[in-house]
C-alpha positions in Angstrom: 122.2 121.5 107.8 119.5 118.3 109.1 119.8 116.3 111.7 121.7 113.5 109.6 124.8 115.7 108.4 124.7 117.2 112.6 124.8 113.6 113.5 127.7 113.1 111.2 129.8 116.3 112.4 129.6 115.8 116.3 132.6 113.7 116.9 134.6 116.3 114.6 133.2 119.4 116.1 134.1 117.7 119.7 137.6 117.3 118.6 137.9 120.8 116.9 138.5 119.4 113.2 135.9 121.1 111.1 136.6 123.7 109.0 135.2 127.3 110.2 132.8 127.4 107.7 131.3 124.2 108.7 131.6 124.7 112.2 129.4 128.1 112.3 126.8 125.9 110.5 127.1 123.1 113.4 127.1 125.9 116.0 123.9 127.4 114.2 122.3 124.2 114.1 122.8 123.8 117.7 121.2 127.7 118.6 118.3 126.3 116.9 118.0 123.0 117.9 118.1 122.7 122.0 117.8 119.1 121.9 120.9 118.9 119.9 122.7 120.4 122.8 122.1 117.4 124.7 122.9 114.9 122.3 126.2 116.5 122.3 126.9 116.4 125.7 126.2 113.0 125.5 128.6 112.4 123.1 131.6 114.3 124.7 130.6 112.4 127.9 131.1 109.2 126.4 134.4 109.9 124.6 135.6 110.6 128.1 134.6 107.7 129.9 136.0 105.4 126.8 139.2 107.7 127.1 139.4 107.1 130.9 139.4 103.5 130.9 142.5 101.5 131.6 144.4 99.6 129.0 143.8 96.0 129.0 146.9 93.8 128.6 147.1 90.8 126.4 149.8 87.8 125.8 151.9 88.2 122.9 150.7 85.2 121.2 147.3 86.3 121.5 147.0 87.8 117.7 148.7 84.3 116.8 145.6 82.4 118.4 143.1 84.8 117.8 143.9 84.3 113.8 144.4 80.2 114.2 140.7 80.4 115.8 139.1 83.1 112.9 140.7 81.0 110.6 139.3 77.1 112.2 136.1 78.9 112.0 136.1 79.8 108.7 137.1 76.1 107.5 134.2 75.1 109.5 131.8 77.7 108.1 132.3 77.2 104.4 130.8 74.1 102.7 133.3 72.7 100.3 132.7 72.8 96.7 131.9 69.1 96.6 128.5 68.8 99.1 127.0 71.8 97.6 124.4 70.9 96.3 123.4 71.1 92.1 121.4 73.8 90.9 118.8 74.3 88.2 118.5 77.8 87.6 119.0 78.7 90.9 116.5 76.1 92.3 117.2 72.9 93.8 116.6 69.7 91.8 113.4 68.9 94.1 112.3 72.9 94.0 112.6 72.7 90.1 111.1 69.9 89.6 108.0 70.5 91.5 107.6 73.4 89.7 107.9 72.1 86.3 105.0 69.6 87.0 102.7 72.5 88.4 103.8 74.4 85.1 102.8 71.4 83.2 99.3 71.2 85.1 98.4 74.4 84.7 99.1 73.9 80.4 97.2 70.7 80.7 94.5 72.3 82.4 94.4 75.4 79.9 94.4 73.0 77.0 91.7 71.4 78.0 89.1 74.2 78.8 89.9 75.2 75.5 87.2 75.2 73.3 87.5 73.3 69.7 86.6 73.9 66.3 84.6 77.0 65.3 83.9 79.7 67.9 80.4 79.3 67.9 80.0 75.1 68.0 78.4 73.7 71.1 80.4 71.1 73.1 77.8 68.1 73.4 78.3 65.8 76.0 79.1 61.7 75.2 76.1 60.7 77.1 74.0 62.6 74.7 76.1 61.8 71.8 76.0 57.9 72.1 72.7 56.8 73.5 70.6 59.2 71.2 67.9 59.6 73.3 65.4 62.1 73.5 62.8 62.4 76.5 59.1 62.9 75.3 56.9 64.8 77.7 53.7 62.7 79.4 51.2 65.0 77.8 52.6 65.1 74.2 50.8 64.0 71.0 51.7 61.0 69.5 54.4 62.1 66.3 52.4 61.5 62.5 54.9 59.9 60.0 54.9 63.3 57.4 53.9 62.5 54.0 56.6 64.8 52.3 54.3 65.6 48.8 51.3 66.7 51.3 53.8 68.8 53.7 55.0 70.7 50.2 51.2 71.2 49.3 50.3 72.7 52.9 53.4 75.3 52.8 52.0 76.5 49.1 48.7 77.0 50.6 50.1 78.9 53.8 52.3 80.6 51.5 49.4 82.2 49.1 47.4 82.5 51.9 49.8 84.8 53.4 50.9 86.6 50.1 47.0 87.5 49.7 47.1 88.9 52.7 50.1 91.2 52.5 48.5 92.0 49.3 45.7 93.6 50.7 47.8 95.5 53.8 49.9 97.2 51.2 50.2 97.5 47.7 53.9 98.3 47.9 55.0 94.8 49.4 53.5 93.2 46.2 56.0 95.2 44.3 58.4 93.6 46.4 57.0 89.9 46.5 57.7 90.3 43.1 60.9 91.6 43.0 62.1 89.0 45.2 60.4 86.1 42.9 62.6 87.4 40.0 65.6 87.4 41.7 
């Protein structure tokens, strides 16, 4: 037996209704548990003082009035069906409709950090995008219109020079270079 089921049994075992079985257990309990003693004693000491007191005497209408009052109350208490007010899903209109808008700002919001088009483009901003214009350092050189036939003619050169090069650190990449060129 715990303390919960001894708690339960005291006012039984004071009034001598529990079964033997049960009340060997309760009298065990007790054996082992001094400060259940006194928590019985308390009991039984209290049952006698309530059974000692003297009867209070009341009107005959007073159940009459007493129900005429519990029943005034209750009319007071209860909101009729008509000033409740509406509910949206168990919100009030106000409640739900502030939290529709913060819904809808928090889409808005996520829409807009989005980012567009392919996974790897680059937002660019509009200032950028409409002025075009691109800041020169102080101490660059001045920018050479590029003949495009003498550009051509310099990569060629570089190019050879390059290939000859290669040529010399290792036979194999020539084997290469001109594997590639077939291709």
């Amino acid at each position: 037996m715990d303390c919960y089921q001894f708690e339960g049994y005291i006012s039984d075992y004071i009034e001598n209704s529990l079964s033997i079985v049960k009340r060997k257990e309760f009298e065990q309990f007790l054996a082992e548990n001094p400060e259940s003693k006194e928590l019985v004693k308390t009991v039984r000491s209290t049952i006698s003082q309530l059974n000692n007191l003297s009867a209070v005497k009341t009107s005959d209408e007073f159940m009459v009035k007493l129900q005429q009052r519990v029943a005034k109350q209750r009319d007071v208490i209860s909101v009729p069906l008509e000033k409740r007010k509406s509910m949206i899903f168990g919100f009030t209109p106000l409640t739900a409709s502030m939290m529709s808008l913060v819904v809808l700002a928090i889409v808005f919001v996520g829409y807009e950090l989005m980012p567009s088009g392919s996974p790897n483009s680059i937002a660019i901003p509009p200032q950028i995008t409409t002025n075009n214009v691109i800041s020169t350092p102080v101490n660059s050189a001045p920018v050479v219109p590029v003949n495009i036939e003498s550009a051509i003619v310099e990569a060629q050169e570089d190019s050879s020079v390059i290939e000859e090069d290669l040529q010399h650190i290792s036979p194999q990449l020539e084997e290469k270079i001109n594997y590639v060129r077939t291709q």
